[in-house]
C-alpha positions in Angstrom: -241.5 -44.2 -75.7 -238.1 -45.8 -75.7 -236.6 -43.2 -78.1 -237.7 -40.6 -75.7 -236.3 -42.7 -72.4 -232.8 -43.3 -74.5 -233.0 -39.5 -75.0 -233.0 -38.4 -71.4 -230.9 -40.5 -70.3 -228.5 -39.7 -72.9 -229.3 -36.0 -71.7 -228.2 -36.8 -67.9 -225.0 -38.5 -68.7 -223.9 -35.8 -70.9 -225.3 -32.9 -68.0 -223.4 -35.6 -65.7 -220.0 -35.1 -67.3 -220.1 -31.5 -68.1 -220.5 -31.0 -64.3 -217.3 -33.2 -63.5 -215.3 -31.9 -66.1 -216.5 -28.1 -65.1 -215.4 -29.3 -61.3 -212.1 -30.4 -63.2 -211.4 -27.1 -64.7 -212.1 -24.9 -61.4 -209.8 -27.4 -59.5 -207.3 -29.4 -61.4 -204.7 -29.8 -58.7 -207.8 -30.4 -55.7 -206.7 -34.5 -54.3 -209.0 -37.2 -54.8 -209.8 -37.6 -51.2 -209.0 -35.2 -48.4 -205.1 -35.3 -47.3 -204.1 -36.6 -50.2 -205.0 -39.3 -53.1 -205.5 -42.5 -51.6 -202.0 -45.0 -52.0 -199.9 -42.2 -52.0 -197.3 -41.9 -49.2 -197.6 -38.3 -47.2 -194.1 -36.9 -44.9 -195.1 -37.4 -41.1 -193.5 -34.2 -39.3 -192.3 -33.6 -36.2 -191.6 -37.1 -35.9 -189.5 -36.7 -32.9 -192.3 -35.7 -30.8 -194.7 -37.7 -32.5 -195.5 -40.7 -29.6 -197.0 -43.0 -32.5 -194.2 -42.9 -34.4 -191.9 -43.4 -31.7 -193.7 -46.3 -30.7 -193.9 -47.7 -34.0 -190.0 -48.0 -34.2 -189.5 -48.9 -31.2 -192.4 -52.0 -31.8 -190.5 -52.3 -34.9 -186.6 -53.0 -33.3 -188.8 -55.1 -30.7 -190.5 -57.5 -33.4 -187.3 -57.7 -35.1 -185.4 -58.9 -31.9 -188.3 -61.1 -31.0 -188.1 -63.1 -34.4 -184.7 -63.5 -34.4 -184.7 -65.2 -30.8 -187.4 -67.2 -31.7 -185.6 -68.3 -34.8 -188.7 -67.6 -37.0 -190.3 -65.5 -39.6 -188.5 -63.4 -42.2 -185.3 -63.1 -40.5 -184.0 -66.7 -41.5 -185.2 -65.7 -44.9 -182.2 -63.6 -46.1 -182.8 -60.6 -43.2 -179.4 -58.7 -43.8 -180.1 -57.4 -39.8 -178.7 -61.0 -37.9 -178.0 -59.2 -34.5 -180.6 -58.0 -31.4 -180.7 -54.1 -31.7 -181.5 -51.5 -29.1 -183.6 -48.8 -30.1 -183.1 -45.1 -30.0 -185.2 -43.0 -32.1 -186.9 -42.5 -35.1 -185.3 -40.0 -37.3 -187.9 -39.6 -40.3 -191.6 -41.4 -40.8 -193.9 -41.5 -44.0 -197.8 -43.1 -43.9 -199.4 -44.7 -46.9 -203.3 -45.5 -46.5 -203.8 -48.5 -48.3 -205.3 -52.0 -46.6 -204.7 -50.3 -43.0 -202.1 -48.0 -42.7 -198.5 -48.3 -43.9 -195.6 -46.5 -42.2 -192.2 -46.0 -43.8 -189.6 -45.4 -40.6 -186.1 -44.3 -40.7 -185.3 -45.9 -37.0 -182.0 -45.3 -35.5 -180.5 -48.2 -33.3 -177.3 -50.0 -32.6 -175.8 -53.7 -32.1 -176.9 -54.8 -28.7 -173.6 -56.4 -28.1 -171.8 -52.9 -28.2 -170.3 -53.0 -31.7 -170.7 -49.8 -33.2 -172.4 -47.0 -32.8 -176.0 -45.7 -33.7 -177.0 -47.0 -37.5 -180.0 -46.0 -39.3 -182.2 -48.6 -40.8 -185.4 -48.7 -42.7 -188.8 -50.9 -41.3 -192.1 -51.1 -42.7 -194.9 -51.6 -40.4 -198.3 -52.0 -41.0 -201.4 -50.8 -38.6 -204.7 -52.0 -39.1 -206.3 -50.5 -36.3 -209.6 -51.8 -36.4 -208.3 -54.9 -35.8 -205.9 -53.7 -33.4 -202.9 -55.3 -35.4 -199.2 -54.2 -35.8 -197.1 -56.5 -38.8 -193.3 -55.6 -38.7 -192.9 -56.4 -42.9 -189.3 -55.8 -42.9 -186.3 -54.1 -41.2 -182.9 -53.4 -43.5 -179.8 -51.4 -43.1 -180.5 -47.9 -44.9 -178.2 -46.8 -47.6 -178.5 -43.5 -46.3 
């Protein structure tokens, strides 16, 4: 009886992987979850008239001013951004799904104090909406 139990089950798992591996064939290039495989990062478009995103960088400049004023968080731990900023757009956005949502921003801004012009700099925010919870994780110059 326990030959013929380790024989169907043997049978199933080898049906079972014949099936995934015809599903394999027929799609090779089909993502693991719809949108895109989960952890990767996916271009947002039309970010210009994308309110989210636009509130997103501007929650990002805001955070940033707020910590420096307050003399806390990551901005006394080697920030390279030591003045208040003012913000003006956000020029290009990517989203990563992960443990909430991560958003890559390109966010245009300038010095508060009138030195300069607009600068582009590069923040990572992350949304955990169920939660209702916004992290500013870091704001640099960009290179670009």
């Amino acid at each position: 009886m326990a030959t013929s139990t380790t024989a169907a089950i043997s049978c199933l798992l080898l049906l079972a992987t014949l099936t995934i591996a015809a599903a394999e064939i027929r799609h090779p290039q089909a993502p693991a979850v719809a949108g895109g495989a989960v952890g990767g990062r996916t271009e947002i478009r039309d970010v210009g008239k994308n309110k989210l995103v636009q509130s997103l960088g501007r929650f990002a400049v805001s955070e940033h001013n707020r910590r420096l004023s307050h003399g806390g968080g990551p901005v006394n731990n080697g920030d390279p951004v030591k003045v208040q900023l003012v913000f003006t757009a956000v020029a290009a956005a990517q989203k990563q799904v992960a443990s909430g949502v991560v958003y890559y921003l390109k966010v245009i801004a300038r010095d508060r104090a009138g030195g300069g012009g607009d600068r582009p700099f590069d923040a990572v925010v992350v949304v955990k909406a169920w939660i209702k919870s916004k992290e500013l994780v870091s704001l640099m110059p960009s290179p670009k």
